[in-house]
C-alpha positions as CSV (number, residue, x, y, z in Angstrom):
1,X,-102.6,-146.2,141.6
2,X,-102.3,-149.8,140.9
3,X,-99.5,-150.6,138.9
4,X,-97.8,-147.0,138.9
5,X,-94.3,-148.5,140.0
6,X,-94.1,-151.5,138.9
7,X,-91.4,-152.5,136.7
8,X,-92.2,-155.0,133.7
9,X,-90.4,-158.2,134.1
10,X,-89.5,-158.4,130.6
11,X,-86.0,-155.9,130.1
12,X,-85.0,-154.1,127.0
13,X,-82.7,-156.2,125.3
14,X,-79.4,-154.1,124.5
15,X,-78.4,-152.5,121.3
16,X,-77.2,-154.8,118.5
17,X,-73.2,-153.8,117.7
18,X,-71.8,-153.4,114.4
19,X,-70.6,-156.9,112.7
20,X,-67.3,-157.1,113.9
21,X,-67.1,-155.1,117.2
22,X,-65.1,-156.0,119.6
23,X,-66.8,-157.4,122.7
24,X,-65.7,-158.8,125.9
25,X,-68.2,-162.1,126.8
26,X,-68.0,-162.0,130.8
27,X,-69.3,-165.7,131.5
28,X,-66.1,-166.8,129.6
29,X,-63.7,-165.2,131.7
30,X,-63.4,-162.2,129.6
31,X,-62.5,-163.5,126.3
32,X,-62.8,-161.4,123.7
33,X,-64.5,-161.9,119.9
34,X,-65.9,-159.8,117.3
35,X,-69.6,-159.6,116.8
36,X,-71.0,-161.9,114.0
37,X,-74.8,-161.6,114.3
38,X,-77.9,-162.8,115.9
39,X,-79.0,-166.6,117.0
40,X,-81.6,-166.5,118.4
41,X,-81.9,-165.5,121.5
42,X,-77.9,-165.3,121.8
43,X,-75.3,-163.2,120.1
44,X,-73.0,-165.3,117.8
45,X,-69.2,-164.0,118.6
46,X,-65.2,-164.9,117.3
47,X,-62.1,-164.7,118.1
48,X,-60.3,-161.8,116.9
49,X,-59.1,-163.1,113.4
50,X,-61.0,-166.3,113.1
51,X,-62.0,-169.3,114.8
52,X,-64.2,-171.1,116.0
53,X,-68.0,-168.9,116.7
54,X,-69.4,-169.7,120.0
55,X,-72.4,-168.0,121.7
56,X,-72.9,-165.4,124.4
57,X,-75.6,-164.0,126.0
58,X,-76.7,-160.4,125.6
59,X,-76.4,-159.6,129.3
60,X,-73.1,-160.9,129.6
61,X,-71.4,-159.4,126.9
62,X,-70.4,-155.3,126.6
63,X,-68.0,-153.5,124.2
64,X,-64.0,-154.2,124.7
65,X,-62.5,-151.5,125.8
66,X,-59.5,-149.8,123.7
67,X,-57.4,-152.4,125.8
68,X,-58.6,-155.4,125.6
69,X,-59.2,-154.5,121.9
70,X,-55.5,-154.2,121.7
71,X,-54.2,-157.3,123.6
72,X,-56.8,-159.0,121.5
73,X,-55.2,-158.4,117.8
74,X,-51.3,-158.0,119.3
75,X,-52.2,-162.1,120.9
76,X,-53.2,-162.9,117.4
77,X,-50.2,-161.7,115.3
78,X,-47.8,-162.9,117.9
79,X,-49.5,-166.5,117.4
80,X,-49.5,-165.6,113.4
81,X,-45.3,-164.5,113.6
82,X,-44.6,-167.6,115.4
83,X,-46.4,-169.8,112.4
84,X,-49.2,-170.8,114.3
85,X,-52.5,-172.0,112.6
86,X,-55.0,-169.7,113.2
């Protein structure tokens, strides 16, 4: 039948996490922020603690793992204990 296989071109887009997951963005080498919200058609992400927001794309962000999560807060109260501004 015509059209029995074929796959739309359009994909699901992926959930939407919590505000203030954690989430590795891949196309920035792994850097990890917490989830701020939508804009438009990117997702609007931090760094752990504050900073700057920059913006990701859906497909190349996923959730931290319980790692990265880690490294993530213990990098920012190292930078806190040593009086950095954050």
């Amino acid at each position: 039948m015509y059209g029995e296989n074929a796959r739309p071109n359009a994909q699901e887009p992926p959930e939407l996490p919590a505000p203030g997951a954690l989430l590795v963005d891949m196309s920035r080498g792994g850097r990890v922020g917490e989830f701020r919200g939508v804009a438009g058609l990117r997702w609007s992400l931090r760094p752990v603690g504050g900073g700057i927001e920059w913006e990701a794309e859906p497909r190349h962000v996923r959730p931290a793992l319980l790692i990265e999560q880690l490294r993530a807060r213990t990098a920012r109260l190292n930078a806190r204990s040593r009086g950095e501004v954050l």
